[in-house]
C-alpha positions as CSV (number, residue, x, y, z in Angstrom):
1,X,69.8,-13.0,184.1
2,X,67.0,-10.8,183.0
3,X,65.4,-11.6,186.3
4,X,68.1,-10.8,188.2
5,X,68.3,-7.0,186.3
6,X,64.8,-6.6,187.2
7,X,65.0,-7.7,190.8
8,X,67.9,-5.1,191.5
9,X,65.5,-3.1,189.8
10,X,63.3,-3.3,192.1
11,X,65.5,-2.3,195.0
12,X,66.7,0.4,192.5
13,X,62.5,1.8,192.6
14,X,62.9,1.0,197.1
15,X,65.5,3.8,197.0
16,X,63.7,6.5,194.9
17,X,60.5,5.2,197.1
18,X,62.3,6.6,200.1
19,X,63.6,9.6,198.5
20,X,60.1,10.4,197.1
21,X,58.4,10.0,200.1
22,X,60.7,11.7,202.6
23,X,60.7,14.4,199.8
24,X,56.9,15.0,199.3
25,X,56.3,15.1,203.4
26,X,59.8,17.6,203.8
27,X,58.7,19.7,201.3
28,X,54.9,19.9,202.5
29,X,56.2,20.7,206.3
30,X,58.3,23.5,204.7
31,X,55.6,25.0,202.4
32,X,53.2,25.1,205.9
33,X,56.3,26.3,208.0
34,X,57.8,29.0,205.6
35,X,54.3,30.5,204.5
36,X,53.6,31.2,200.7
37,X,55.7,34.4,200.0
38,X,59.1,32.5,202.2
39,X,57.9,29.5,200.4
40,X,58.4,31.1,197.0
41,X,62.0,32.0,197.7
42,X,63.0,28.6,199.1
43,X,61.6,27.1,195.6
44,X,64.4,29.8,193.8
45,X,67.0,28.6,195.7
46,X,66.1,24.7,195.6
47,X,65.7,25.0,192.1
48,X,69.3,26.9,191.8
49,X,70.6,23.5,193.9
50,X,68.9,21.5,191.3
51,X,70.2,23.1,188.5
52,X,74.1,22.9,190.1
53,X,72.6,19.0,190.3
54,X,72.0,19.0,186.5
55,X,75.3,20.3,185.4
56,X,76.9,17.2,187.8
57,X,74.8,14.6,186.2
58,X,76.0,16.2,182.7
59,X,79.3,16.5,183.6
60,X,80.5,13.2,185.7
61,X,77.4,11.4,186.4
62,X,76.2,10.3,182.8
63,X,79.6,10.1,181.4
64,X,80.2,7.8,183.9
65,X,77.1,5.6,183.7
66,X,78.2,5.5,179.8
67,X,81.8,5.3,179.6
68,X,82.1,3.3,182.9
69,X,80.5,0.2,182.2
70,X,83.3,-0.4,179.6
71,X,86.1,0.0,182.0
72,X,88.3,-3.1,183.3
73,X,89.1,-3.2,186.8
74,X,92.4,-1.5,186.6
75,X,90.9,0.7,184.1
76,X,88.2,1.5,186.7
77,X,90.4,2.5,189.5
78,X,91.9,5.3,187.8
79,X,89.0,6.2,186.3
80,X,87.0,6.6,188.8
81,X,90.2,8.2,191.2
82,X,90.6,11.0,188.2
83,X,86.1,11.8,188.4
84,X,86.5,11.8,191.9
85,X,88.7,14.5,191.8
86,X,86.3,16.5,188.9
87,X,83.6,16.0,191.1
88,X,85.0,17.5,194.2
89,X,86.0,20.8,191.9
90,X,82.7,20.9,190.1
91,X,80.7,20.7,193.6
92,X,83.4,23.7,195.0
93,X,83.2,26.0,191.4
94,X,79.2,25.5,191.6
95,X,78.7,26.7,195.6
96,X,81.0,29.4,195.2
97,X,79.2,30.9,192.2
98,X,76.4,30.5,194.1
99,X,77.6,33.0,196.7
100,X,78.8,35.1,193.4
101,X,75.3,35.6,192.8
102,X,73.7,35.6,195.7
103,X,74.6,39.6,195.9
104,X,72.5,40.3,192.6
105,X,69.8,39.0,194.6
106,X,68.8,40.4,198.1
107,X,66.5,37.5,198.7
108,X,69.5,35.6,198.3
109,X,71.8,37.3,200.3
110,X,70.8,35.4,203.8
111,X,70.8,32.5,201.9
112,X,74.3,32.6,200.3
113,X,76.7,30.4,202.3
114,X,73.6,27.9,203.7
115,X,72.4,27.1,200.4
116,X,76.7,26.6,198.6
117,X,76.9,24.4,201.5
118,X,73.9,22.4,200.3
119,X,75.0,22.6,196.6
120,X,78.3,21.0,197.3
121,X,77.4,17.9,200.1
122,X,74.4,17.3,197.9
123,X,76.8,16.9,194.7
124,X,79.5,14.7,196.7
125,X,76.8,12.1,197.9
126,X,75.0,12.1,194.7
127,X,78.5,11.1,193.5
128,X,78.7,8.3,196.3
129,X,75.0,7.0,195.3
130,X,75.4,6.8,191.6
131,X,79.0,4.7,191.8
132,X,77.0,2.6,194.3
133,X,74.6,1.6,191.4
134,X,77.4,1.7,188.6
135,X,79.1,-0.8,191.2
136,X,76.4,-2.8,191.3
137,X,76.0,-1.9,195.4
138,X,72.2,-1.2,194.4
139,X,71.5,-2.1,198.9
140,X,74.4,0.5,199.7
141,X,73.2,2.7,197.6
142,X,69.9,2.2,198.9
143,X,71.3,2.8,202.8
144,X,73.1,5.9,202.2
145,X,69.9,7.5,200.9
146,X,68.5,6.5,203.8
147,X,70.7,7.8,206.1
148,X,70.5,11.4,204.2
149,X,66.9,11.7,203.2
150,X,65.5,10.2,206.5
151,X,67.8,12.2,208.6
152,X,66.6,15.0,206.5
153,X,62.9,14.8,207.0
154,X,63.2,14.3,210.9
155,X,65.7,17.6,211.1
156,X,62.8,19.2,209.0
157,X,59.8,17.7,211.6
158,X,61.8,18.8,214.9
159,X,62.1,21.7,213.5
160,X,58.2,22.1,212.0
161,X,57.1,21.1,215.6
162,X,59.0,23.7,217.4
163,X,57.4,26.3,215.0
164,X,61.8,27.3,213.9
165,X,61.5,26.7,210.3
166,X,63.1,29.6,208.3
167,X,65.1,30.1,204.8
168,X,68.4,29.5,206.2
169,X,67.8,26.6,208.6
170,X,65.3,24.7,206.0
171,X,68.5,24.7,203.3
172,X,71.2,24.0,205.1
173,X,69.5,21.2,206.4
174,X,69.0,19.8,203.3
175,X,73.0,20.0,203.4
176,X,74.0,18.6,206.5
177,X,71.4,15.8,206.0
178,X,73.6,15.1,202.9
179,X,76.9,15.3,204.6
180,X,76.3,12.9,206.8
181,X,75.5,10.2,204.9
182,X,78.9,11.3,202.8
183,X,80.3,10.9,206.3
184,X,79.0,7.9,207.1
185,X,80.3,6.1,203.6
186,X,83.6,7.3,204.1
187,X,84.1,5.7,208.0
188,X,82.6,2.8,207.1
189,X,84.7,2.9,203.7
190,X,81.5,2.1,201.5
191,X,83.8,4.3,199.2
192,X,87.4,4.1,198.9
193,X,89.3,8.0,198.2
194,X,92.0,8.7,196.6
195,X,93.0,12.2,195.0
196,X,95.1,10.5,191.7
197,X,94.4,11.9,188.9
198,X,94.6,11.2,185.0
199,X,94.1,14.2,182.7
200,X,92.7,12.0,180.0
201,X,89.9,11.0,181.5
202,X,88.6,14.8,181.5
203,X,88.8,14.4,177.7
204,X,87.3,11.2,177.4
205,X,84.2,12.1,179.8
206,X,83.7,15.6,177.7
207,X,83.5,13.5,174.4
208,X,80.0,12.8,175.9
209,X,79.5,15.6,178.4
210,X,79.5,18.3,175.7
211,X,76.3,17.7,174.4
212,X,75.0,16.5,177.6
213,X,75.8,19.6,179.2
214,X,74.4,22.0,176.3
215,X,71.1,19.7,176.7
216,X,71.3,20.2,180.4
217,X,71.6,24.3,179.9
218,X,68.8,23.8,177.1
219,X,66.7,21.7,179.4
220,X,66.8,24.2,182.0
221,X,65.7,27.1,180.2
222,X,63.1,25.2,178.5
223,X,61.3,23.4,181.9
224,X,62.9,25.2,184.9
225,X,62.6,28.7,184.4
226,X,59.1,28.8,185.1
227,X,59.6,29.4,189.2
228,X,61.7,32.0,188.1
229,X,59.7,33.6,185.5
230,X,56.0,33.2,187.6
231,X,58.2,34.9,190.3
232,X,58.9,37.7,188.0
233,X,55.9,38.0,185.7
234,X,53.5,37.3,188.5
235,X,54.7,36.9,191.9
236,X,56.8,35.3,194.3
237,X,53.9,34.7,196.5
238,X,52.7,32.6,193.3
239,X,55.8,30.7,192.5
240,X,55.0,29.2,195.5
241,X,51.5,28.1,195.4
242,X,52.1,26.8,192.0
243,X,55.0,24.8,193.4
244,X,53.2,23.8,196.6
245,X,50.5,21.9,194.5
246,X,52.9,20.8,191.9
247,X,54.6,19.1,195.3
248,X,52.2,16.6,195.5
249,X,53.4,14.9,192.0
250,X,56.9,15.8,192.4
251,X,57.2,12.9,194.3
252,X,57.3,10.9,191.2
253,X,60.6,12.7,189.7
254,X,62.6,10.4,191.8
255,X,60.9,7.4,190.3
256,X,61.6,9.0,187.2
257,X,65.7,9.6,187.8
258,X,65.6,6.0,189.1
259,X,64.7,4.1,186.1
260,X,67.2,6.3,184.5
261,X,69.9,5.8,187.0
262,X,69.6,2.4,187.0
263,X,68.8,1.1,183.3
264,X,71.2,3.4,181.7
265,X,74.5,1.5,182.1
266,X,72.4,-1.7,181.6
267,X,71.3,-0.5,178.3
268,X,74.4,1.2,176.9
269,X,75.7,-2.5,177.8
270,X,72.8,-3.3,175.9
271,X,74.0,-1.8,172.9
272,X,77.4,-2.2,173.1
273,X,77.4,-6.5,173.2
274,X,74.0,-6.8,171.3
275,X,72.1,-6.3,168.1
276,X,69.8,-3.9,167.6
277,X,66.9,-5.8,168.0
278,X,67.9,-7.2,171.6
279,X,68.5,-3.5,172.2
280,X,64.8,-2.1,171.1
281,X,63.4,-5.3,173.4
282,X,65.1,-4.6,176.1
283,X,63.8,-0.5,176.0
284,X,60.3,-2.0,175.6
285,X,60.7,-4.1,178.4
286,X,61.9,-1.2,180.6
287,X,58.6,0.5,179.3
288,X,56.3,-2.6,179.8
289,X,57.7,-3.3,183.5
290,X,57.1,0.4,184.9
291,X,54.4,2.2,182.7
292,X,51.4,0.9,184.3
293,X,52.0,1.5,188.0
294,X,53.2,5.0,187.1
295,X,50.5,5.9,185.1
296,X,47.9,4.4,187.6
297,X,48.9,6.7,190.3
298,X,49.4,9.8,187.7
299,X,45.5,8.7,187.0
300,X,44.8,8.5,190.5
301,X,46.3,11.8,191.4
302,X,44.5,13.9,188.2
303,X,41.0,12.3,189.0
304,X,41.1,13.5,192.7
305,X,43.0,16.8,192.7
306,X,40.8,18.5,194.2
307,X,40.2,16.7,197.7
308,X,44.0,15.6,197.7
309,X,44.8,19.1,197.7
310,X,42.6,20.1,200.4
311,X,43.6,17.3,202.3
312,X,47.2,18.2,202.5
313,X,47.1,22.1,202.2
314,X,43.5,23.2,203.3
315,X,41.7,25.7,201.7
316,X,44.2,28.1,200.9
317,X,45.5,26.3,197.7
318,X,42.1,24.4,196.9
319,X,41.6,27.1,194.0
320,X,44.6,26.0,192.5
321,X,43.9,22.3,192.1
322,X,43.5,22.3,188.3
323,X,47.4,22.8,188.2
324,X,47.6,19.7,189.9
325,X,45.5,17.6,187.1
326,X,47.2,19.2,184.3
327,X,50.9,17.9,186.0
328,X,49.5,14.7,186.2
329,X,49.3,15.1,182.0
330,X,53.0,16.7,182.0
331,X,54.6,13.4,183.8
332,X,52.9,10.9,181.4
333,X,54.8,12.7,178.9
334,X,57.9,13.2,180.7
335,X,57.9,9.6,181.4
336,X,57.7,8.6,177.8
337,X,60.8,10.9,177.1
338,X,62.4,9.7,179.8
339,X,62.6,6.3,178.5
340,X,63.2,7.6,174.9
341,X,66.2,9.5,176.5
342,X,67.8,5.7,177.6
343,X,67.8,4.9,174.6
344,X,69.4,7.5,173.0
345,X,71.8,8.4,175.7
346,X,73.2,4.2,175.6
347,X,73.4,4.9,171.6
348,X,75.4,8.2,172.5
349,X,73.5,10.4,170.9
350,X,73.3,12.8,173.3
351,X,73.1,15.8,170.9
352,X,69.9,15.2,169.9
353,X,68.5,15.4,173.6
354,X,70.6,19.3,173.2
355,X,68.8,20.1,169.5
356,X,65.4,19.4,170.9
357,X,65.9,21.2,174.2
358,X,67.5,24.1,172.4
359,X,64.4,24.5,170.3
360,X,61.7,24.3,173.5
361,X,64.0,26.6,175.2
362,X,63.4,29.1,172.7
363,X,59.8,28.8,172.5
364,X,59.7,28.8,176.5
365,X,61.7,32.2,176.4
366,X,59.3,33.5,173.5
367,X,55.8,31.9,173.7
368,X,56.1,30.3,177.4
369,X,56.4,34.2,179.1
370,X,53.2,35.3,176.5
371,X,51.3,32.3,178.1
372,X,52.5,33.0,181.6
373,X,51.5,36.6,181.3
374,X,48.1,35.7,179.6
375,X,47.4,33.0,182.0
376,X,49.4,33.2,185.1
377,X,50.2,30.4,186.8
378,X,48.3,28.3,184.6
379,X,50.5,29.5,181.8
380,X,53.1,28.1,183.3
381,X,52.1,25.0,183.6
382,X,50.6,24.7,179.9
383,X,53.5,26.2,178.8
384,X,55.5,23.0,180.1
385,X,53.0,20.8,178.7
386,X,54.1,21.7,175.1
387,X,57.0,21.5,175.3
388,X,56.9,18.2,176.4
389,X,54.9,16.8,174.0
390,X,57.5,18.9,171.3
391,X,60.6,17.2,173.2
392,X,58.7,13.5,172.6
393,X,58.3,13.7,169.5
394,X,61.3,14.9,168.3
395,X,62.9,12.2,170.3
396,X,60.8,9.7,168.9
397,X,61.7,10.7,165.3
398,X,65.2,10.5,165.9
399,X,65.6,6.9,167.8
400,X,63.0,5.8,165.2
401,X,65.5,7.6,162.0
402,X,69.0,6.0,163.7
403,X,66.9,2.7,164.7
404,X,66.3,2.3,160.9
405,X,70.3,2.9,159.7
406,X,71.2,0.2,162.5
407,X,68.3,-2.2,160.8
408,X,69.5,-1.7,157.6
409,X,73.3,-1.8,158.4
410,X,73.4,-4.9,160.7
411,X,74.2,-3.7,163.4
C-alpha cells in the first residue's frame, strides 16, 4: 500500500516535471522575445492570472481535496456536479474583474480581454487536473497537462522563431493552450458535465474555504506584491530582470504544488482513519522521500548562479545573479512550509496558515517596501526571505502546540 502511494507519487512529480520544464523554456523565450521593459508587464499580468489561480485553489480546489476524500460515490456525484458549477462562476467573476481593472491600468488596457480569457480556461482545466488526482486518474491527469503545457511551449517557439512575440499574443496563448486540453477531456469524456446543483455544498466547502481564502489574500500580499511594488518603487524595466532570473528556480514551484496536490487528500485520509502517530510518520515520510533531490538541485542552482545565468540570458542579467542564489535559500524554506502546510491543512486548521500570512503581510506592506526602496531589487528578494523563515516557524509552533493536545488526548 505505501508503495503503491509512493509510486502514483511518482507519476504525480512526472506531471509537475513537464509543467516545470515547459514552464522554465516558455517563460525564457518570452523574457528574450518581449525585451525587459514588455517583459516587466507580462510578469503583472501573469501574476494577476496567478493570483485569480489562488483564490480557485482556496475556494474549490482545497475544499475539495479535504472534504472530497470523505464523500461516497453517490455523495461524490453531486458533489462534485454542485463545484463544477462554482467553478465555472468563479473562473467567469474572476476574468471579468480582470477587464474591470484593466482600465485603471493603461498597460493593461491591450491586455484586457487576452489575459480574462487566460484567467478562466486556465481555472476550468486546473479544475479538470486536480479531480483527475482526487479520482485517483494520477496518468489522465498527467496527459491533459501534457496536451496544455506542451501545446503551449511549441505555440510560444513558432512564435519566438518568427520574431511575433508580443503582450497580447504571449497571454492568450497561455489560454488557448489551456482550452484545449479542457477540450480535449470533454470529447474524449475524461470528465463527465453536468450543471446540477446543491446549495449545501457552497456551505460545506466555505466551512473550510473561509480561512483558506483569507490566507490566500494574506499570502498574496505578503509574497506576491513584490513584482508589483519593484514595478512601482523601482521600475518596470526591473520587475522584469528580477523575475527573469528568479525564472530559472521557478521551475521548482510546480514540484512544490505537486507534492501538495497529491499528498493532501492522502494525508487528510491520514488523519481522519489514523492516530496521531501514523499521521506525524506519514508527514515525515513525505519529507524524507522528496527533501533530498530538491535540495540537491536548490544547492546546485545557488553554487553556480552566476554561469547558469549567463548561459541562459547572456550578459545582460549576469549582474543580477546574486538574486538567483538568495532564491535558492527562499525555496528551501518554502519547501519546509510547504510540507508543514499538509499537515495542517489535513488537520483543518487552515486559519492558522491565514494568522501567520496576515502578520508577514503586514510586515511586507511596512518593512518589505523600506527594504525594496533601500535595496532595490535585492530588497525584494530579502524581503521574501523573512518572511518565509517568519511563516515556518509560526507554522511549526502550531502543528507542534495541536500535535501535543492530540498526544495527550488519544487521538
Amino acid at each position: 500500500m505505501r508503495n503503491t502511494i509512493f509510486f502514483k507519487g511518482a507519476w504525480a512529480l512526472t506531471d509537475q516535471g513537464i509543467i516545470s520544464i515547459t514552464n522554465f523554456s516558455t517563460s525564457i523565450l518570452i523574457a528574450r522575445g518581449l525585451g525587459v521593459k514588455n517583459y516587466g508587464i507580462y510578469v503583472l499580468a501573469y501574476s494577476l492570472i496567478q493570483f485569480f489561480s489562488g483564490i480557485q485553489t482556496s475556494l474549490i480546489v482545497q475544499p475539495m481535496n479535504i472534504l472530497g476524500t470523505s464523500k461516497s460515490t453517490n455523495e461524490w456525484e453531486t458533489y462534485y456536479n454542485s463545484t463544477l458549477v462554482l467553478q465555472i462562476i468563479l473562473a467567469l467573476l474572476c476574468g471579468l474583474l480582470f477587464i474591470f481593472g484593466s482600465f485603471f491600468y493603461i498597460p493593461f488596457q491591450e491586455l484586457a480581454y487576452s489575459t480574462a480569457f487566460a484567467i478562466v480556461c486556465n481555472q476550468i482545466q486546473e479544475f479538470i487536473r486536480r479531480t483527475l488526482y482526487l479520482s485517483g486518474n494520477i496518468k489522465l491527469a498527467v496527459l491533459n497537462d501534457a496536451v496544455c503545457y506542451i501545446g503551449q511551449i511549441i505555440m510560444i517557439l513558432i512564435l519566438f522563431l518568427f520574431d511575433s512575440i508580443t503582450l497580447s499574443n504571449a497571454i492568450f496563448v497561455v489560454g488557448f493552450s489551456s482550452l484545449l486540453a479542457v477540450l480535449i477531456a470533454v470529447i474524449t469524456k475524461t470528465i463527465t458535465i453536468s450543471l446540477n446543483f446543491n446549495f449545501n455544498v457552497v456551505k460545506e466547502n466555505w466551512s473550510v474555504s473561509k480561512w483558506l481564502l483569507g490566507s490566500t489574500l494574506t499570502y498574496w500580499l505578503a509574497n506576491q506584491t513584490y513584482p508589483f511594488l519593484t514595478a512601482g518603487l523601482v521600475g518596470v524595466a526591473e520587475t522584469g530582470a528580477l523575475r527573469a532570473v528568479q525564472n530559472i528556480i521557478g521551475f521548482t514551484h510546480p514540484l512544490l504544488t505537486s507534492i501538495e496536490t497529491y499528498f493532501t487528500p492522502i494525508a487528510a485520509r491520514k488523519y481522519n482513519n489514523s492516530d496521531i502517530k501514523d499521521f506525524n510518520h506519514f508527514i515525515l515520510r513525505i519529507f524524507k522521500y522528496t527533501a533530498i533531490p530538491f535540495y540537491v538541485l536548490l544547492c546546485v542552482l545557488g553554487f553556480f548562479a552566476k554561469p547558469i545565468i549567463k548561459a541562459v540570458y547572456g550578459e545582460a542579467y549576469a549582474a543580477f545573479w546574486p538574486i538567483l542564489s538568495i532564491t535558492c535559500f527562499l525555496y528551501a524554506i518554502l519547501f519546509l512550509n510547504r510540507i508543514i502546510s499538509i499537515a495542517l491543512n489535513s488537520m483543518r486548521l487552515t486559519q492558522s496558515t491565514f494568522v501567520s500570512n496576515s502578520i508577514t503581510a503586514i510586515l511586507t506592506l511596512t518593512f518589505g517596501i523600506w527594504l525594496i526602496k533601500l535595496y532595490g531589487v535585492y530588497g525584494s528578494v530579502l524581503s521574501s526571505v523573512i518572511n518565509a523563515v517568519l511563516t515556518l516557524g509560526m507554522l511549526w509552533a502550531i502543528f507542534y502546540k495541536r500535535n501535543k493536545i492530540n498526544i495527550k488526548e488519544g487521538l
